[in-house]
Backbone as CSV, one residue per row, in Angstrom:
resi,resn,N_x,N_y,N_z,CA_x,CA_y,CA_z,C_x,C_y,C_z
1,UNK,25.630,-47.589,-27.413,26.979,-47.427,-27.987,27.044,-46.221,-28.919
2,UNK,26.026,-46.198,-29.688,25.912,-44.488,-30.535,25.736,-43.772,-30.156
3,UNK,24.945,-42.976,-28.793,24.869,-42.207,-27.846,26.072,-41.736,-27.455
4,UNK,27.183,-43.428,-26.912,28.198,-43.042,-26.075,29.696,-42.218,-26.966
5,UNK,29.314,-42.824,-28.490,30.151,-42.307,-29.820,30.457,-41.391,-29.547
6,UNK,29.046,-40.364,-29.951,28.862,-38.952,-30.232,29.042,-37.558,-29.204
7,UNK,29.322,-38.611,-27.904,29.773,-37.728,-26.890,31.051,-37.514,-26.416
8,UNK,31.885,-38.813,-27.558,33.101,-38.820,-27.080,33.840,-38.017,-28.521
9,UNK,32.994,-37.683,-29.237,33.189,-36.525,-30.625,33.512,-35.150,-30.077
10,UNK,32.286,-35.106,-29.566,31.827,-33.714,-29.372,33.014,-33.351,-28.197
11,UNK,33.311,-33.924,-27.253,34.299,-34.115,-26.411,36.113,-33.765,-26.500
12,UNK,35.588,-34.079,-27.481,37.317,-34.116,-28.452,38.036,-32.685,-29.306
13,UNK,36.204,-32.367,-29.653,36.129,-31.275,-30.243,36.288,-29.352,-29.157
14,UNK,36.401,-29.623,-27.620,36.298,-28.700,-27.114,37.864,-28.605,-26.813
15,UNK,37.846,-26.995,-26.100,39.179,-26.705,-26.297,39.555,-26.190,-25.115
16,UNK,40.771,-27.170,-23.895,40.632,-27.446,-22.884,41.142,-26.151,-22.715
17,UNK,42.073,-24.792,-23.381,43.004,-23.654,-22.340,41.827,-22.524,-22.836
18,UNK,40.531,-22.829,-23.236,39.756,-21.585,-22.620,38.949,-21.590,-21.932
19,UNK,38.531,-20.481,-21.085,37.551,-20.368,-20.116,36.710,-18.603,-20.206
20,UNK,35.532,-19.097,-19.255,34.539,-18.306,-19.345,34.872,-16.866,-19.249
21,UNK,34.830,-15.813,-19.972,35.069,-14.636,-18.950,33.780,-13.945,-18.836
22,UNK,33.561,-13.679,-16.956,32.525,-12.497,-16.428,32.651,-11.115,-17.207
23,UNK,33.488,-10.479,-18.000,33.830,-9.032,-17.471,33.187,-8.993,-19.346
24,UNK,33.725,-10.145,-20.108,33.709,-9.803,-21.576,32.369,-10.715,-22.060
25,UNK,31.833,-11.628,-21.341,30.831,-12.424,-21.461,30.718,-13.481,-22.763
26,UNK,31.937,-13.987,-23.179,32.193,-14.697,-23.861,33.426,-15.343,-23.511
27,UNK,33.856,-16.637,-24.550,35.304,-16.974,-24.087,36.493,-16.480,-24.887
28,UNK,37.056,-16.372,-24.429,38.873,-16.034,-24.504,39.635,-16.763,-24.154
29,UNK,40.931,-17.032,-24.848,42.086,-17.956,-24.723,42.623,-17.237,-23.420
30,UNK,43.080,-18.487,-22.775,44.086,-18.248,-21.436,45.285,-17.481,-21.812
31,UNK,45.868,-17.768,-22.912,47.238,-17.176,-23.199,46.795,-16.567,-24.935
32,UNK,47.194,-15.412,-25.120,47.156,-14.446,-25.828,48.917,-13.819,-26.166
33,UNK,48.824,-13.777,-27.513,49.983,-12.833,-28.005,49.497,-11.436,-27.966
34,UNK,50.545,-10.985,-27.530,50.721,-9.671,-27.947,49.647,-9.118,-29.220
35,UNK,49.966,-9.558,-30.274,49.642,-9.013,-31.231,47.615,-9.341,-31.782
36,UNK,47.530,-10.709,-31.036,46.099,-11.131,-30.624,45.262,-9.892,-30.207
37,UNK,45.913,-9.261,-29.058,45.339,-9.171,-27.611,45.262,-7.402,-28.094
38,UNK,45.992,-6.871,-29.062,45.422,-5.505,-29.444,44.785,-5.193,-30.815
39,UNK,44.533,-6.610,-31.395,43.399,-6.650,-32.759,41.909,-6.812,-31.752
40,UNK,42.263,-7.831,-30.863,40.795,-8.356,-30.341,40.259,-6.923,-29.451
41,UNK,41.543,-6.365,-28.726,41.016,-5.564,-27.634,42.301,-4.124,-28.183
42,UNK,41.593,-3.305,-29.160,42.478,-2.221,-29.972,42.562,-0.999,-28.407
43,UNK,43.831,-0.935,-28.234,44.028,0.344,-27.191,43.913,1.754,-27.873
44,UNK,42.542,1.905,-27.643,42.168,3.206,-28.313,42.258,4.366,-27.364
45,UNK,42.728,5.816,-28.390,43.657,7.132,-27.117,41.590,7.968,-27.372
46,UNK,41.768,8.407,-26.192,40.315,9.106,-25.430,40.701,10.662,-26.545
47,UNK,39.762,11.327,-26.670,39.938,12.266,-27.563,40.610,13.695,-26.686
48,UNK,40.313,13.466,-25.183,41.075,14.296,-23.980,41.815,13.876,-23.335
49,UNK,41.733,12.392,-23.227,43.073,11.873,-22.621,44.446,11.819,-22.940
50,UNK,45.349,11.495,-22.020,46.725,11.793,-22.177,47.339,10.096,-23.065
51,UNK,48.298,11.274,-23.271,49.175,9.900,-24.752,50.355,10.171,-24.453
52,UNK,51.344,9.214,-24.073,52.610,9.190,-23.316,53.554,9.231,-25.029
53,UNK,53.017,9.214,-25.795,53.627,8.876,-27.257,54.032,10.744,-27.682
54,UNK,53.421,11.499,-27.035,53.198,13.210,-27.651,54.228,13.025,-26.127
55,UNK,54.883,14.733,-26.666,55.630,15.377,-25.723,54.950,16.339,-24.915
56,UNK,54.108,16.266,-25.231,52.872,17.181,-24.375,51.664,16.431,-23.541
57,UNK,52.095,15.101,-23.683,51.261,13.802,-22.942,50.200,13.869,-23.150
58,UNK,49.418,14.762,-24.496,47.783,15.147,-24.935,47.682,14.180,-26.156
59,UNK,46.717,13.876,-25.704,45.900,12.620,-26.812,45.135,13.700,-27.932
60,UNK,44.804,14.418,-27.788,44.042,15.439,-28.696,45.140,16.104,-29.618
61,UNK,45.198,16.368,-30.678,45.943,16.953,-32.017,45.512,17.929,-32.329
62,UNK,46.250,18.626,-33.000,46.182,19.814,-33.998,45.937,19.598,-35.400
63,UNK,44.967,19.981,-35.946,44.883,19.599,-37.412,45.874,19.533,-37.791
64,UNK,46.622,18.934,-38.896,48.011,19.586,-39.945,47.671,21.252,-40.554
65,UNK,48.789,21.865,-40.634,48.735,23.298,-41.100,47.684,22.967,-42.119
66,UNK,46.613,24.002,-42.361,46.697,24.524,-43.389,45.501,23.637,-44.387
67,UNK,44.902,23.099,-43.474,43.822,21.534,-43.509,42.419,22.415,-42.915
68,UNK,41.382,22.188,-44.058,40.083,22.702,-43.129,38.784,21.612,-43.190
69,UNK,37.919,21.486,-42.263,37.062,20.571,-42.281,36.399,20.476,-43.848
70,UNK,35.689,18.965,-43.859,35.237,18.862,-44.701,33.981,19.472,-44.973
71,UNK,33.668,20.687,-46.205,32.001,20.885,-45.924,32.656,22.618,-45.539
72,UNK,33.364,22.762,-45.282,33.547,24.167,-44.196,34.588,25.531,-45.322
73,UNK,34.005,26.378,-45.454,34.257,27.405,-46.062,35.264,28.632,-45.367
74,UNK,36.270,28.806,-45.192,37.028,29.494,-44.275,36.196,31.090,-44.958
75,UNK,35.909,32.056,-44.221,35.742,33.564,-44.053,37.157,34.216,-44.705
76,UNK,37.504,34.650,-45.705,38.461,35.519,-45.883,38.625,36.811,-45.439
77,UNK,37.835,37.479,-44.608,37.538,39.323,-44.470,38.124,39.115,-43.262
78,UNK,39.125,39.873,-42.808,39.717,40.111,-41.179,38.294,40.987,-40.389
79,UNK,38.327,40.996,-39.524,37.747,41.755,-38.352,38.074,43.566,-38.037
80,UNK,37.735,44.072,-39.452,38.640,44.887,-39.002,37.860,45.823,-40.068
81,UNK,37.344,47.091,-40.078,36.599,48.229,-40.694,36.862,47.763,-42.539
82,UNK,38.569,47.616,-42.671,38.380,47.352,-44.308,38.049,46.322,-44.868
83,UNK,38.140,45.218,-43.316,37.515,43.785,-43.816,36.358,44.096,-43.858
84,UNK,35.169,44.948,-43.247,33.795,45.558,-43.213,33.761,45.813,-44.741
85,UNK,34.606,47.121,-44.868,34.230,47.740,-46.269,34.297,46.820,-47.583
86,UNK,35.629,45.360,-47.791,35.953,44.995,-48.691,34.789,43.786,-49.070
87,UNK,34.278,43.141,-47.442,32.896,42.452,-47.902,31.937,42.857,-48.224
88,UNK,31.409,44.468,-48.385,30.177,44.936,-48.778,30.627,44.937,-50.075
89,UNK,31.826,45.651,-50.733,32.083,46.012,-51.992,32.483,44.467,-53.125
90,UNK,32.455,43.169,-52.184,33.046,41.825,-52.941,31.700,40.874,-52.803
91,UNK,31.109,40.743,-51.658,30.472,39.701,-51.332,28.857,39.736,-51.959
92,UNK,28.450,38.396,-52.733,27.061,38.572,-53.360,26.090,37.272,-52.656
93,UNK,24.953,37.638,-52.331,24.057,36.352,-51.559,24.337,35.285,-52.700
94,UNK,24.599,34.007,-52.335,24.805,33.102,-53.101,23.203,32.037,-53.222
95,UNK,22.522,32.414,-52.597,20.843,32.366,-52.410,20.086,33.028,-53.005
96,UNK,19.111,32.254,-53.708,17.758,32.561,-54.446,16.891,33.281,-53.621
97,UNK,16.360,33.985,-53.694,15.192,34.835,-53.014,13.786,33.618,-53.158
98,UNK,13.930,32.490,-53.066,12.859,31.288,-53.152,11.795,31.132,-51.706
99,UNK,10.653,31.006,-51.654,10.018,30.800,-51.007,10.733,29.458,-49.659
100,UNK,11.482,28.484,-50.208,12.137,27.891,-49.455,12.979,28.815,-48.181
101,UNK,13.727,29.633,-48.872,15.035,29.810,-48.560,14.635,30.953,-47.511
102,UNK,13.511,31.834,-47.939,12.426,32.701,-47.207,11.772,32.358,-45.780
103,UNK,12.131,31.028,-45.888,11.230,30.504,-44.720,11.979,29.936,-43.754
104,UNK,12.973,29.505,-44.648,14.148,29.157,-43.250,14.997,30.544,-42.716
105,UNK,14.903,32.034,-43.738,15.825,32.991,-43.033,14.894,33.693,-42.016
106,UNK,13.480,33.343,-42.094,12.515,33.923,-41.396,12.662,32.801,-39.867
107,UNK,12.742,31.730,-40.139,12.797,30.934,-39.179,14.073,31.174,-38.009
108,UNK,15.272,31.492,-38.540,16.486,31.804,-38.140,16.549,33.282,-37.433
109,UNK,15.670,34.609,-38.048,15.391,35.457,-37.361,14.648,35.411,-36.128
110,UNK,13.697,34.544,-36.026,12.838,34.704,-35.171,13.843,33.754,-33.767
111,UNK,14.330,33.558,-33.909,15.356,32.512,-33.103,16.344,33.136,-32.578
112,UNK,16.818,34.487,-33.376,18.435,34.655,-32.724,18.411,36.019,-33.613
113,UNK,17.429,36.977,-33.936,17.413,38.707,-34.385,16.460,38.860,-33.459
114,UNK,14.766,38.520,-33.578,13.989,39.009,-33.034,14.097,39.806,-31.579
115,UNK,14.404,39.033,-31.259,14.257,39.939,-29.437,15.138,41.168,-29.257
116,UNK,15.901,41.503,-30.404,16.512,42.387,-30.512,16.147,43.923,-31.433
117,UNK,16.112,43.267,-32.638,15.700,43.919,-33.717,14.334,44.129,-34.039
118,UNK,13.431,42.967,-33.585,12.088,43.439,-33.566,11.571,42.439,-34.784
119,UNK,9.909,42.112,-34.429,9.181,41.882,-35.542,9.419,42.097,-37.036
120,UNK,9.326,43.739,-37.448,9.851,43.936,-38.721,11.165,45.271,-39.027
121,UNK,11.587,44.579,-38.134,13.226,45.415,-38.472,12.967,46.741,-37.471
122,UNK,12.213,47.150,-36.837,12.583,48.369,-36.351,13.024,49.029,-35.139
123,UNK,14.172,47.428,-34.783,14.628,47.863,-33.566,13.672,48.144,-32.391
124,UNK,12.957,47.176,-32.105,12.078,47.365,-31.198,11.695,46.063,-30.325
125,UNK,12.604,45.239,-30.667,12.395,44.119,-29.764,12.011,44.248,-28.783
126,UNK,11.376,42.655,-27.722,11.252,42.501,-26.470,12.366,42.837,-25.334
127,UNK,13.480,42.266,-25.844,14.591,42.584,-24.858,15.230,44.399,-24.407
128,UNK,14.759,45.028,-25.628,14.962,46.409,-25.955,13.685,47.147,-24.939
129,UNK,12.312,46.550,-26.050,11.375,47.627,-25.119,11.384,46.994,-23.670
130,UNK,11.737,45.868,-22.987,11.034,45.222,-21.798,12.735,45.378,-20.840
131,UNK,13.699,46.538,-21.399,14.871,46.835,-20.445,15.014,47.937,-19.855
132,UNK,13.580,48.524,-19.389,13.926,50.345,-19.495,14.976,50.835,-19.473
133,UNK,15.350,50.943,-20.573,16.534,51.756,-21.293,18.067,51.527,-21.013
134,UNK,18.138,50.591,-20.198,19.379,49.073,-20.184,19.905,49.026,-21.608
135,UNK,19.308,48.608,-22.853,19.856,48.381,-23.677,19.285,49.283,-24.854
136,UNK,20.728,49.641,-25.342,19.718,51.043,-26.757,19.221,50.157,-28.127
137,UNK,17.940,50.583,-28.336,17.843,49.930,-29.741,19.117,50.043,-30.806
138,UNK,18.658,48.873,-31.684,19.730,48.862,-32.670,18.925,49.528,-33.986
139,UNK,20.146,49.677,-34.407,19.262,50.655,-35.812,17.972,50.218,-37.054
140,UNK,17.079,50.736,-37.045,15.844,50.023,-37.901,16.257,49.763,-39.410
141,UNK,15.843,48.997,-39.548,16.241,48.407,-41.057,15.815,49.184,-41.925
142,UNK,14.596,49.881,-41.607,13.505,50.838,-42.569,14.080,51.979,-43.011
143,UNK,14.182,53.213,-41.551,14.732,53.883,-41.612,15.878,54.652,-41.016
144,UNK,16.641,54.027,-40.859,17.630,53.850,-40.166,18.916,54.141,-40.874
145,UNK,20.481,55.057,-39.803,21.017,55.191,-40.422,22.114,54.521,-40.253
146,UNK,23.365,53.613,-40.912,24.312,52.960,-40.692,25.581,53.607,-39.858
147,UNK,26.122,52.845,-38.877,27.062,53.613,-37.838,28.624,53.597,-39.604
148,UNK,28.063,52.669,-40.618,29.270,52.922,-41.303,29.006,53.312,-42.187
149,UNK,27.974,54.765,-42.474,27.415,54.932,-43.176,26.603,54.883,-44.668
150,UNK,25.462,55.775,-44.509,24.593,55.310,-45.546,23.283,55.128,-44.369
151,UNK,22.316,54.646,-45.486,20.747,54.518,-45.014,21.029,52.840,-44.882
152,UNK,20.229,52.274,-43.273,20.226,50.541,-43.504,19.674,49.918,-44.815
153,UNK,18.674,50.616,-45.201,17.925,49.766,-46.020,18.572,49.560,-47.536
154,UNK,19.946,50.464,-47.755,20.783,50.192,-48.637,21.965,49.809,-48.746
155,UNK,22.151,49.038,-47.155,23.080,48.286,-46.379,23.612,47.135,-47.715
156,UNK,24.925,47.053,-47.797,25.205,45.977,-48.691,24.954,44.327,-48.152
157,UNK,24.722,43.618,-48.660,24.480,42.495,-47.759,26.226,41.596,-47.423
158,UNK,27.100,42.111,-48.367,28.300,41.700,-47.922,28.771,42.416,-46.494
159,UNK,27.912,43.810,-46.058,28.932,44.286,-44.999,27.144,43.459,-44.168
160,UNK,26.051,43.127,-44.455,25.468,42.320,-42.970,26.367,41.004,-42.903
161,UNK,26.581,40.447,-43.651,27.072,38.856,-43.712,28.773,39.211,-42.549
162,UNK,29.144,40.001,-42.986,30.103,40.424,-42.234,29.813,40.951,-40.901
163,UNK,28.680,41.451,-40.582,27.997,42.104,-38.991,28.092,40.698,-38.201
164,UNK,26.943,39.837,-39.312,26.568,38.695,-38.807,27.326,37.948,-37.649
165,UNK,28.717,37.991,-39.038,29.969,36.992,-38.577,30.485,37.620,-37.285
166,UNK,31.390,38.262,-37.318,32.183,39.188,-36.201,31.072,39.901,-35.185
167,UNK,30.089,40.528,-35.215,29.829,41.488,-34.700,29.805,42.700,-34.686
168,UNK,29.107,43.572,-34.481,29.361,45.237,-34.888,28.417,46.005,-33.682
169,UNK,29.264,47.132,-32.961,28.842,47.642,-32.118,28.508,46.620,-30.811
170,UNK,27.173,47.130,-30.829,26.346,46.176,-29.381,26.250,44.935,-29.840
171,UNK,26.519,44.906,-31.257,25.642,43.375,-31.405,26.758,41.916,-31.357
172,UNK,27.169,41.196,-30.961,27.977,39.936,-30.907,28.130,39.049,-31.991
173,UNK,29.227,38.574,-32.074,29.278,37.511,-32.942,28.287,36.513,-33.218
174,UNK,27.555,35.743,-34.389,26.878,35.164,-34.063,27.639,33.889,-35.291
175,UNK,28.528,34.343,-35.260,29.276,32.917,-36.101,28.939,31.500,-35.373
176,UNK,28.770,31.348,-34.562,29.234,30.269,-33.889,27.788,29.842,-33.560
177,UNK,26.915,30.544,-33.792,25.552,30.014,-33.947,24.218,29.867,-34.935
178,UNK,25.175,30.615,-36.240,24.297,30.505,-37.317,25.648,29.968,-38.342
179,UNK,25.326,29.055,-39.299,26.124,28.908,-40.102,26.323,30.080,-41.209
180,UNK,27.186,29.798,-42.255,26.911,30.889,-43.204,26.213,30.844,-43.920
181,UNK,25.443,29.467,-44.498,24.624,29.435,-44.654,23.148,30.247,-44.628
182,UNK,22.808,29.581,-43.284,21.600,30.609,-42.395,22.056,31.684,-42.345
183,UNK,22.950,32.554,-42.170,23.659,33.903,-42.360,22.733,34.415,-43.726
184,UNK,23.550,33.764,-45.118,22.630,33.703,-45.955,21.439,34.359,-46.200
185,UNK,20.542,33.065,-45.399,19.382,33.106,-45.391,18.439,34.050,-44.766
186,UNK,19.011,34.498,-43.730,18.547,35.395,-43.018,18.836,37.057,-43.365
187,UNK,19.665,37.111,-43.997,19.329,38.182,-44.841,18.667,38.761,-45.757
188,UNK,18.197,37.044,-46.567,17.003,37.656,-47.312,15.767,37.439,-46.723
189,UNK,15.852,37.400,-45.604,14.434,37.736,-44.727,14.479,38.700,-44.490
190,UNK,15.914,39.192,-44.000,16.138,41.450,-43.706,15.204,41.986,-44.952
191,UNK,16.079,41.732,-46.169,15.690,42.755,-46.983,14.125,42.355,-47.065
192,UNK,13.750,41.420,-47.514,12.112,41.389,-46.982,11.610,41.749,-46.379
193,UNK,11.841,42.135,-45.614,11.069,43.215,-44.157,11.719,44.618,-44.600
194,UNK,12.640,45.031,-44.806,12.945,46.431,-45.704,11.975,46.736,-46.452
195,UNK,11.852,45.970,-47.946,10.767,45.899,-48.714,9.354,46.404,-48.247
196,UNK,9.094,45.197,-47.065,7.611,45.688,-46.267,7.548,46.999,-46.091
197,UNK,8.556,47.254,-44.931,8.379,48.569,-44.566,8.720,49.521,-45.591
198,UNK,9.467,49.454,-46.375,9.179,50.418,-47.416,7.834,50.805,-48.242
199,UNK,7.421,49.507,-48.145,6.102,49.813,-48.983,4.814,50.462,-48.382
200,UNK,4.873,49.845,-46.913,3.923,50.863,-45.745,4.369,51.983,-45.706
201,UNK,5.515,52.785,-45.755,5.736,53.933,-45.866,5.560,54.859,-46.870
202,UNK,5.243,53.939,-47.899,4.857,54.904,-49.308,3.016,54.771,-48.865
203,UNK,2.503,53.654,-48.640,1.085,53.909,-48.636,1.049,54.301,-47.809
204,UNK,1.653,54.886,-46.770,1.080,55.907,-45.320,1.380,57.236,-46.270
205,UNK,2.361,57.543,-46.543,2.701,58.921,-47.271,1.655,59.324,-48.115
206,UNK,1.361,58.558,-48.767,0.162,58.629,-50.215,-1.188,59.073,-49.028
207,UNK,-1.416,58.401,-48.261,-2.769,58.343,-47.466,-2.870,59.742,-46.645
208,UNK,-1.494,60.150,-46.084,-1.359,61.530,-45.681,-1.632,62.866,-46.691
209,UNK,-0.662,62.634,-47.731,-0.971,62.695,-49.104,-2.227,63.263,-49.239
210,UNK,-3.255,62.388,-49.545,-4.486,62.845,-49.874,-5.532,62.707,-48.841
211,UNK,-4.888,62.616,-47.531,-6.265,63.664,-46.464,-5.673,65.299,-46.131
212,UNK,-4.498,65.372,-46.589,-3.886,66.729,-47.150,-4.275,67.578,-48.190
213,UNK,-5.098,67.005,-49.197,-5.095,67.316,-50.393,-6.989,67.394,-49.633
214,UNK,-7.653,66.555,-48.964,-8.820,67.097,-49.296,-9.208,67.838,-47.934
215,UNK,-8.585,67.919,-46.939,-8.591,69.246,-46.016,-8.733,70.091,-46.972
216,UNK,-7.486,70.442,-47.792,-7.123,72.079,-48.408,-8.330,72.324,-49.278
217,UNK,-8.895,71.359,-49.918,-9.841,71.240,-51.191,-11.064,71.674,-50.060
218,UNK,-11.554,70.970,-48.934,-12.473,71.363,-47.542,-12.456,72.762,-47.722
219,UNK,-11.579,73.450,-47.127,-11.059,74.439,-46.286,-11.262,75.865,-47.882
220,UNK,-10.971,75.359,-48.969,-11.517,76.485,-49.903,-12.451,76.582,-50.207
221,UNK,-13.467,75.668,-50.280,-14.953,75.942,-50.533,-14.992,76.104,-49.648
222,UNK,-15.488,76.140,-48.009,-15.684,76.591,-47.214,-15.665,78.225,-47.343
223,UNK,-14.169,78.252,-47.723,-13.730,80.189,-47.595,-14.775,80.626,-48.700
224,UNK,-14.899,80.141,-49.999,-15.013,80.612,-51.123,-17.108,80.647,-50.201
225,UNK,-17.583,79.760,-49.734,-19.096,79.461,-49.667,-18.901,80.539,-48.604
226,UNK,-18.344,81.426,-47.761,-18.093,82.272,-46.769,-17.787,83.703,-47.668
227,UNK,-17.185,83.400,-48.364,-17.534,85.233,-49.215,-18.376,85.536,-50.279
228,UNK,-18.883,83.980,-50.464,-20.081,84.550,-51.543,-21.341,85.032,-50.909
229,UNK,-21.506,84.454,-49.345,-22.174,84.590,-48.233,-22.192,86.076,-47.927
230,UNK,-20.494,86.628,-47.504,-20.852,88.060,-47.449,-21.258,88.945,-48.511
231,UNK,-20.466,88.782,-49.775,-21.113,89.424,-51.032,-22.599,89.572,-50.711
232,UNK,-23.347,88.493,-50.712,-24.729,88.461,-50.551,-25.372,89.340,-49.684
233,UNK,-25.257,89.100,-48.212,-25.553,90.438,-47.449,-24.900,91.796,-47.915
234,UNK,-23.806,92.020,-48.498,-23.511,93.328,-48.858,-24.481,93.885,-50.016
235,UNK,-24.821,93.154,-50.913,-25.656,93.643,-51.625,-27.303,93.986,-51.080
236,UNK,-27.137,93.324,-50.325,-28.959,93.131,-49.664,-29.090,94.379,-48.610
């Protein structure tokens, strides 16, 4: 009789208008409101699909005017020689010259300058030397002269940050694959390799320098040990 109780409980307790569903793998009421049936199951618009609600039947939007992502820094300089000139003469690296920051602009070169520009700036990349003459080097960082003039190596870093962005000459935009960030960063890996090569160029100069200095120093005792030589037979 307590067996037969507890089955006529439990019995009482089920709820005869739902049934199983295959598709959702749980149960659901037979009959659903309206207002049920788009909390439980929200008709969400595809981010490319069409939306009969727009007059353009596009599920995809336009930001509101005048709205920029979160995190995201809009570029003020147009594309355009005085937007060139006004970012060299405005724009300052907002980056520490830190061993960190060194290692990620070095990391970022080797990824998306190198094959172009080369190991240490001198326009000598793989893609350059390995195109017989397909593609012209780009100008060396060392010694090199700017198509907007001036020497590269006293290139403002507001008009590279600006190369970076837009592009200049042969070289392409690379907005869209370095942030400004890494932009940044990768400039103070340029001038670091400027630096280098500047400094090999003073110790090559110095080293020329003084096998210059002891040729000539050679070359007069020699003369001088050559006429004291003839003196000698002239007297003899």
């Amino acid at each position: 009789m307590i067996f037969t109780g507890v089955v006529l409980i439990l019995g009482s307790c089920a709820i005869p208008d739902r049934k199983y569903s295959e598709e959702l793998k749980h149960d659901i009421p037979v009959h659903q409101f309206t207002g049920d049936l788009d909390m439980y199951k929200s008709p969400s618009i595809e981010t490319y699909g069409e939306n009969a609600n727009y007059n353009n039947n596009m599920g995809s939007r336009h930001p509101v005017a005048g709205t920029i992502p979160r995190g995201f820094m809009p570029y003020m300089y147009p594309n355009t020689n005085e937007g060139y000139m006004m970012a060299g003469d405005s724009l300052r690296n907002p980056y520490s010259n830190t061993p960190e920051n060194l290692a990620k602009g070095a990391d970022i070169y080797t990824k998306f300058c190198l094959h172009c520009h080369g190991t240490t700036g001198a326009g000598d990349g793989p893609v350059i030397t390995n195109s017989n003459g397909k593609f012209p080097p780009p100008t060396s960082y060392i010694d090199g002269v700017s198509s907007g003039g001036g020497d590269m190596k006293d290139l403002p870093v507001g008009k590279m940050f600006h190369t970076i962005t837009y592009g200049r000459n042969m070289m392409g935009s690379h907005a869209s694959q370095i942030t400004a960030e890494e932009r940044w960063k990768v400039i103070l890996h340029i001038q670091a390799l400027i630096n280098q090569g500047q400094r090999a160029s003073a110790e090559s100069g110095t080293d020329e320098s003084e096998t210059a200095n002891e040729e000539e120093t050679s070359a007069a005792v020699e003369a001088e040990a050559e006429e004291e030589q003839t003196e000698t037979e002239e007297n003899e």
